[in-house]
N, C-alpha and C positions, 0 to 999 in steps of 0.2 A: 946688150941684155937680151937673153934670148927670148923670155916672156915676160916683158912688161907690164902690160895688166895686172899678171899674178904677182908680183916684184911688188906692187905698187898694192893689191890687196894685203900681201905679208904684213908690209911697211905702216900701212894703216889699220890693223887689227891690233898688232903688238902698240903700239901709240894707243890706240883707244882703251886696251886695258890697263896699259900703263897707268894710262892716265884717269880712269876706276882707281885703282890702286891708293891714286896720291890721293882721290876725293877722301876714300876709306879713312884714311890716318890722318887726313885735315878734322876728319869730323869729329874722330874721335879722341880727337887729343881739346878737342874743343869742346869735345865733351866732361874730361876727365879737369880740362879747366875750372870750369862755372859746376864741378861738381853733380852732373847732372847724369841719369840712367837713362837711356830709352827702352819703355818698354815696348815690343815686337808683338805683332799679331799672331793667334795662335796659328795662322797657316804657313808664317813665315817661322816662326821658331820650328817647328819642326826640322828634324837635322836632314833629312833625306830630302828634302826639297835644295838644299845648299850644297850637299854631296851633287843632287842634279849639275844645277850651277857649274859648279867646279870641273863638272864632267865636260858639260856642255862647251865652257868657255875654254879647256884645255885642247878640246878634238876641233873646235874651229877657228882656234891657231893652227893647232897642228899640224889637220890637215890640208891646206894652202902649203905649209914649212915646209913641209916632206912632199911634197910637188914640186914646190919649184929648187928644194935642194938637190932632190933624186931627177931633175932635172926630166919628169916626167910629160910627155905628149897628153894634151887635154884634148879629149874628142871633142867635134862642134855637137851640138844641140843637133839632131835629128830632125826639129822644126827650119834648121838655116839650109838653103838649097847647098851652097856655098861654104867654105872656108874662112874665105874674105869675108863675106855679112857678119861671119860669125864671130870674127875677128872687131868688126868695128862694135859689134856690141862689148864683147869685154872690155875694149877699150873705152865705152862710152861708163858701162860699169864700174871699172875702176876711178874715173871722174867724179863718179856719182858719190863713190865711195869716202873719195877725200873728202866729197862737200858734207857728208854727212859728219865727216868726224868735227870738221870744221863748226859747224852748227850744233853738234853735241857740246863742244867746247863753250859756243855762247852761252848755252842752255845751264852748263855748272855755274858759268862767270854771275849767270843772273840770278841760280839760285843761291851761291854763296853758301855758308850756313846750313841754310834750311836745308841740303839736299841730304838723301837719304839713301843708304841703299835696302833696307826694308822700312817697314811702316812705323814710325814712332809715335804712340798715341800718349806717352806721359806729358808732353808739351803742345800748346798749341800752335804751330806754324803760320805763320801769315800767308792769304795766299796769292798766289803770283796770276797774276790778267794778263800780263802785256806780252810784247815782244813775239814768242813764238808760242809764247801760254797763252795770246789774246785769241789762239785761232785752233788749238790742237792742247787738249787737256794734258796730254802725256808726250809733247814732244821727243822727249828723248828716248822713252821707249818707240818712238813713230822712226824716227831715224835708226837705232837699234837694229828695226824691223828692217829699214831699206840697206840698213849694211850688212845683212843676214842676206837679203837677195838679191845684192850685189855678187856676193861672196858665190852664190850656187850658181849666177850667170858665166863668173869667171871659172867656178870648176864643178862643174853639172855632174858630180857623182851621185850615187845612191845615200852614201852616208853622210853628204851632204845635205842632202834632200832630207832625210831624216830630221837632222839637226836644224835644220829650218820649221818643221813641221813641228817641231818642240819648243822652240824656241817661240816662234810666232803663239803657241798655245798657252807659255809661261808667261808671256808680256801681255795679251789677251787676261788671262785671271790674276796679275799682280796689279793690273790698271783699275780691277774691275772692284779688287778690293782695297786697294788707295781710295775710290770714288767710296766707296760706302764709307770707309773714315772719315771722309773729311765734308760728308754730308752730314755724318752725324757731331762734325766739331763745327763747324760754319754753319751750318744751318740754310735760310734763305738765299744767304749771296752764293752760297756755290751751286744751288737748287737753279739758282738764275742763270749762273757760269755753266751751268751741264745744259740749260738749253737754248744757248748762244755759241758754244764749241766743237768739237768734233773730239770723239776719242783720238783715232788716231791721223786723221781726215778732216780738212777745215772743213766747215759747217757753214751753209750762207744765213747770216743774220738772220732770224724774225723782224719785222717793221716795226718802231718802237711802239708802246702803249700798247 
């Protein structure tokens, strides 16, 4: 394999939506089950926030695909003195990158059900503490992020860079308005949970009492 790292980004972007995908039609057949609507936030119903989406998540497939199909030379980073340095960082990136998909994976298994991919406020959701929820409010958006800058370590373009810059902005205001949902459906215990956790960043405990 001539670029393994990028082989190895392709490999695990197409899995990770895939695997969006299957959540999508688990949930919503699960829905269509128990008869039930969710109703969407108004910044999520918006159609042009989802046309974003669509854009966004088809150019960073893409472009990794059309790199390493066109079997394109990736320059090092300008900050590596070296080739080699630069090299062991994508490779460490790409690592990085499976664990993330890896960990995304526990993070659906945990929520099961509940998971969503915008806000559904006609139900009340239980909420989740533990696991990877006990230390990081939005974990899978936290990984998201770190498979996003993995993705621009292994191929440092501009339009990359972009897409990063969007993306981290998107995950940033989708987190930001999950939290006010479910501040205003829970009340105290998630009041408690926002200052014992980390958005995307664990957060060191307060002392109890």
């Amino acid at each position: 394999m001539q670029d393994l790292p990028l082989a190895v980004l392709t490999a695990t972007l197409l899995c990770y939506w895939f695997g969006v995908g299957v959540m999508i039609v688990r949930v919503r057949r699960s829905l269509r089950r128990t008869s039930r609507a969710d109703t969407q936030q108004r910044f999520e119903r918006f159609n042009l926030m989802w046309i974003v989406w669509v854009a966004l998540v088809a150019a960073w497939i893409g472009i990794p695909w059309a790199t390493l199909a066109h079997s394109e030379r990736v320059p090092p980073l300008p900050a590596f003195a070296s080739e080699a340095a630069y090299g062991v960082l994508r490779s460490l990136a790409a690592i990085v990158a499976v664990a993330s998909l890896a960990a995304t994976i526990r993070c659906w298994i945990r929520m099961g059900r509940n998971w969503r991919m915008d806000v559904g406020v006609a139900t009340k959701a239980p909420l989740i503490t533990d696991s990877f929820f006990a230390y990081i409010r939005h974990p899978i958006y936290a990984f998201s992020i770190l498979l996003m800058l993995c993705s621009v370590a292994i191929v440092p373009t501009m339009p990359m860079l972009v897409l990063a810059a969007i993306h981290i902005a998107m995950m940033n205001a989708k987190a930001r308005g999950e939290e006010r949902h479910l501040l205003a459906v829970h009340g105290d215990s998630y009041a408690r949970y926002l200052r014992t956790s980390g958005r995307f960043f664990p957060r060191r405990r307060p002392p109890p009492g």
